[in-house]
C-alpha positions as CSV (number, residue, x, y, z in Angstrom):
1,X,18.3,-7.1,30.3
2,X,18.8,-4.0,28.3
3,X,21.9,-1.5,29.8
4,X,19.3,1.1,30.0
5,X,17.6,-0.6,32.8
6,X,20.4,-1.5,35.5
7,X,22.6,1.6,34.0
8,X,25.5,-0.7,33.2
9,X,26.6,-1.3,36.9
10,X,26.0,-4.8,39.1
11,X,26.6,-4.8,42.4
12,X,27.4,-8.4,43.7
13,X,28.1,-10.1,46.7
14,X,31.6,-12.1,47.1
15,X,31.4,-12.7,50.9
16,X,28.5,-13.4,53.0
17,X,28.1,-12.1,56.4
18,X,29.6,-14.1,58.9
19,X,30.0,-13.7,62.4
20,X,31.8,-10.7,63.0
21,X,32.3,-10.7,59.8
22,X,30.5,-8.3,57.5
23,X,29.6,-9.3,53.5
24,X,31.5,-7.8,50.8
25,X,30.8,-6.4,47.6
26,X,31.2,-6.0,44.0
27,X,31.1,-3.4,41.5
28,X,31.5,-4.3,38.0
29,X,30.8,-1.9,35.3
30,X,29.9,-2.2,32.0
31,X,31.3,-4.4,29.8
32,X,31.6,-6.3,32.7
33,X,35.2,-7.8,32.0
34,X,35.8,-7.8,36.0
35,X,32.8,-10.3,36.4
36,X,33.5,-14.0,37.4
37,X,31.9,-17.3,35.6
38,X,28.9,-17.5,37.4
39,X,28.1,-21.5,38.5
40,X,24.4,-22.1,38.3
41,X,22.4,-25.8,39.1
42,X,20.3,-24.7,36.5
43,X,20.7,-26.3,33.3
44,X,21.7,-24.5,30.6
45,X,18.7,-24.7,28.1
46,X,16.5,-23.3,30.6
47,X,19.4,-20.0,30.8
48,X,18.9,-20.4,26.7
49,X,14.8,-19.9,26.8
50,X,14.7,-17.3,29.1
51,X,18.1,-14.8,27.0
52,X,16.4,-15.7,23.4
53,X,12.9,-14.4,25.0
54,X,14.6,-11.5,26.2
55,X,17.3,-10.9,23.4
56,X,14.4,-11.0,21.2
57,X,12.1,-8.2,22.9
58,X,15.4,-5.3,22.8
59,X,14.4,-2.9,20.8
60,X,16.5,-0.9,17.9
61,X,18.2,1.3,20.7
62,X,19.6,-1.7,22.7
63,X,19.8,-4.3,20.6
64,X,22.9,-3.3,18.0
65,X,24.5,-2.1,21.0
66,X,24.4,-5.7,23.2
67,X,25.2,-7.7,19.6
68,X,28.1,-5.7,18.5
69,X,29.6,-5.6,22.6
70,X,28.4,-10.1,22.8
71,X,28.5,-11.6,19.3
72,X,27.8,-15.0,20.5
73,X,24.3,-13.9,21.7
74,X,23.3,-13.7,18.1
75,X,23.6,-17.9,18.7
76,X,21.2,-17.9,21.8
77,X,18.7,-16.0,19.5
78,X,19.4,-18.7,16.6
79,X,19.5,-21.3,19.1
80,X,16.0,-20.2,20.3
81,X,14.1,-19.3,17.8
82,X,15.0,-23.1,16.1
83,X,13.7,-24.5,19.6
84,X,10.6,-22.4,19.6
85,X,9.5,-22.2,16.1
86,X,6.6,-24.4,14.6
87,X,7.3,-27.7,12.8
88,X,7.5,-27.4,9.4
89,X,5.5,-30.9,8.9
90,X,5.0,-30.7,4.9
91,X,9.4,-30.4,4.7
92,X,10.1,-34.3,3.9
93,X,13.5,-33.7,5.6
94,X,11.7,-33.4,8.6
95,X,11.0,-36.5,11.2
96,X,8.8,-36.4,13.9
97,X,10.5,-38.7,17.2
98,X,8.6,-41.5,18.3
């Protein structure tokens, strides 16, 4: 995930190969304002645990950067770190399901 890895280009196919038909591609550069809603089967709490892992591992360089460009990734770390955190069991407020 951090820019410094993929150098702030993805290349993506639109069209695949058909027939006598060749694919076409993408570019999109950073910020990426060219790039379509990607459609996914997976749900989205799974898309959640795997960002807030890796939001959480940028480092000083590439964090500021990503959170000043995305403010709404500063929820998926939120988001995560409330899913991921240890019970509190001695706060009254909290109830364990049954």
């Amino acid at each position: 995930m951090p820019l410094k890895v993929f150098g702030g280009v993805i290349a993506r196919i639109d069209t695949f190969e058909t027939e006598g038909s060749p694919g076409l591609t993408a570019t999109h550069k950073y910020p990426f304002k060219t790039f379509p809603i990607i459609k996914s089967h997976l749900h989205p709490k799974f898309a959640i645990v795997n960002a807030g892992e890796k939001l959480l591992k940028l480092g000083d360089t590439d964090g500021p950067k990503i959170f000043l460009d995305f403010p709404g990734l500063q929820a998926v770390i939120h988001i995560y770190v409330a899913w991921t955190r240890p019970a509190n069991l001695s706060d009254k407020s909290f109830n364990v399901p049954r």
